[in-house]
C-alpha positions, 0 to 999 in steps of 0.5 A: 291753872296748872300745865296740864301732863298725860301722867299716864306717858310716864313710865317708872325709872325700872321700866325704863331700865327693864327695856334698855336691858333688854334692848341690849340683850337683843343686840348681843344676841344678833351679834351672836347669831352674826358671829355664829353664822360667821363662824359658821361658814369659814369654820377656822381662823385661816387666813389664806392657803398657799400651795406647793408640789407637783401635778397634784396641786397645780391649778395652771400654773404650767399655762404660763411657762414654757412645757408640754407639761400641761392640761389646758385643753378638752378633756381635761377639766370636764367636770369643772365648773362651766366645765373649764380646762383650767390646767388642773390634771383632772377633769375637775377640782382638786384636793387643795380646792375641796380644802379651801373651801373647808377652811373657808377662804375660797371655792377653789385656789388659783395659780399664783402665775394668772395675770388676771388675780386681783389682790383680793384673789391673791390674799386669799391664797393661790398655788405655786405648783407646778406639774413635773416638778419635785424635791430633787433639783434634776426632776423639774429639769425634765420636763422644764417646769418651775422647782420648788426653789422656784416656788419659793422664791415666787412666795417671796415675791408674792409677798412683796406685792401683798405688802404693797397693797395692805402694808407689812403689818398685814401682809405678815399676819396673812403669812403667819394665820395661812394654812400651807400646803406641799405635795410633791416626790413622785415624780422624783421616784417615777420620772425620774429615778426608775425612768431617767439612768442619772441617779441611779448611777449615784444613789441606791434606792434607800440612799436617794429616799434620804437625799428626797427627804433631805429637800423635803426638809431644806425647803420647809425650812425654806417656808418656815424662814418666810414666815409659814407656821402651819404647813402640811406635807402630803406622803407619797401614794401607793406608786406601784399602783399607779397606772403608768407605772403598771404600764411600764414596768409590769411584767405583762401589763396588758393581761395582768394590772395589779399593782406593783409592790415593790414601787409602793413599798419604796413609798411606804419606806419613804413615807416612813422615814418622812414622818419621822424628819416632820417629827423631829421639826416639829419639836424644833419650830414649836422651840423656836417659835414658843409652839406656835408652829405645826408641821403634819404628815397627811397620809395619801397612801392609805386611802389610795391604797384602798381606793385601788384595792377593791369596789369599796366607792363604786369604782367599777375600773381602779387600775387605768385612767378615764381618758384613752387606754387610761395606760400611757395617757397623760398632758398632750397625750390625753387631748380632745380626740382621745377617747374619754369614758362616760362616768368619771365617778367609776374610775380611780384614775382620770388619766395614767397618773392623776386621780379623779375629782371624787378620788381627790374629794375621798382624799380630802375626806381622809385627810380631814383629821389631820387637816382639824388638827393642824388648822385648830379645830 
């Protein structure tokens, strides 16, 4: 008596090989769509944003030192998530806030000084800014907040705790895969140099343009010595548009708000001659780190300029801020009894010197090239 077999559970050696193949093609076609939606939502391989500057980029950093530089109050941050005054001086996100969220590390970055950060939140990236503060050394003194000295040597701290939590290795490759950021100088020209005697005593306007240009690139080498290799640096604005400088120095600032030319031609001169020192650094690190380093002007001039020029957005006011008069009203002096307008969306300006969250959000906008361009898209 012969065992007996279900030949028909057989299958032929080809059959068998067919479904392994094709088994195999599903997986590398799950992993596909995982790589796909991966790439998807974080768009570049940055591995974290580290910010530096002024009021333009500091998401509260200023909370925990001692200024009356800050913005942590009503209405400041109105139109923030929950509708909290973070210490941005807005009344919502950022332009570094739309950016990290573009490149995919985060929603929004925070300021490296909150105790509360978990080394998650600290990999990912945080802002160093501080509001005040600007390339000259006499400019942070000002208003006591913290230089981009300082700035950087927080960077190096930063790092420190990072190696302590991931190890060297790592903690390097975060440094070296980061997308850095520096906004700052207006303060330089508009707290300090037009307003303040100190300099003006010493520098004329163009031989104080190359001193301000002179700590830009001091201090990106500062950067790049700790191990920055994409860093992009913010232009000046069109200051004579500013509406605190209108207010200031316009000849009849409460019947006639155009912009003042000659303070945007200072910026349009400074923008200028800072494009071409990013230039010449950029042949420099690309030689001295076998081109793989970028240095990119993001022009902020341009699209303000447009911005305030006319109604091209749907801004309805573009030369005095939301909050008070929108003349003079900047930190403490836009609080929780000043008048606040309806629809921040219609304003060019939240106060007499920072920009609307949708003004930051058309910068960002703007400044997406440069951004692809320098991150490698």
């Amino acid at each position: 008596m012969f065992p007996y077999y279900n030949y028909s559970s057989f299958r032929p050696l080809s059959s068998v090989l067919f479904l392994v193949h094709f088994q195999l093609l599903l997986l590398v076609f799950a992993l596909h769509v995982a790589e796909s939606r991966n790439l998807a939502e974080k768009k570049t391989s940055i591995s974290a944003i580290f910010v530096f500057g002024d009021s333009t980029v500091d998401s509260g950093n200023n909370n925990f030192i001692q200024t009356i530089s800050k913005s942590n109050f009503p209405p400041y941050g109105r139109d923030f998530p929950n509708h909290t005054p973070t210490g941005r001086f807005t009344n919502g996100k950022l332009v570094t806030d739309f950016l990290a969220s573009y490149v995919g590390v985060k929603d929004s970055v925070p300021p490296y000084l909150d105790p509360s950060l978990s080394i998650q939140e600290l990999i990912t990236g945080v802002s160093f800014a501080s509001a005040g503060s600007g390339f000259d050394p006499l400019t942070p003194t000002i208003s006591n907040v913290i230089p981009l000295s300082g700035q950087l040597n927080y960077l190096k701290e930063y790092k420190g705790k990072v190696e302590a939590a991931i190890g060297k290795e790592k903690a390097k490759e975060v440094i070296r895969n980061a997308l850095f950021l520096v906004s700052a100088g207006t303060n330089d020209f508009v707290i300090n140099y037009f307003t303040i005697p100190i300099r003006r005593q010493s520098y004329t306007i163009q031989s104080y343009i190359d001193f301000v240009v002179k700590g830009v690139r001091q201090f990106l080498q500062g950067l790049f010595d700790q191990g920055a290799r994409r860093i992009g640096v913010v232009g000046l604005p069109p200051m004579g548009c500013l509406p605190i400088v209108i207010t200031l120095f316009a000849d009849n600032p409460f019947l006639k708000r155009d912009c003042i030319a000659n303070f945007s031609s200072i910026a349009r001169d400074f923008n200028q001659i800072l494009q071409t020192e990013l230039n010449a650094m950029q042949l420099q690190v690309e030689e001295a780190a076998s081109g793989g380093a970028r240095i990119a002007y993001l022009d902020a001039y341009s699209p303000l300029e447009e911005m305030t020029s006319g109604h091209k957005y749907g801004f309805d006011v573009v030369s005095s801020g939301c909050c008070g008069t929108g003349m003079v009203e900047a930190a403490f002096m836009c609080n929780s009894n000043s008048r606040v307008c309806d629809d921040a969306t219609k304003y060019v300006f939240w106060d007499s010197i920072h920009p609307t969250q949708k003004s930051y959000e058309l910068l960002f906008q703007a400044l997406r090239p440069a951004i692809d361009n320098l991150v490698g898209n």
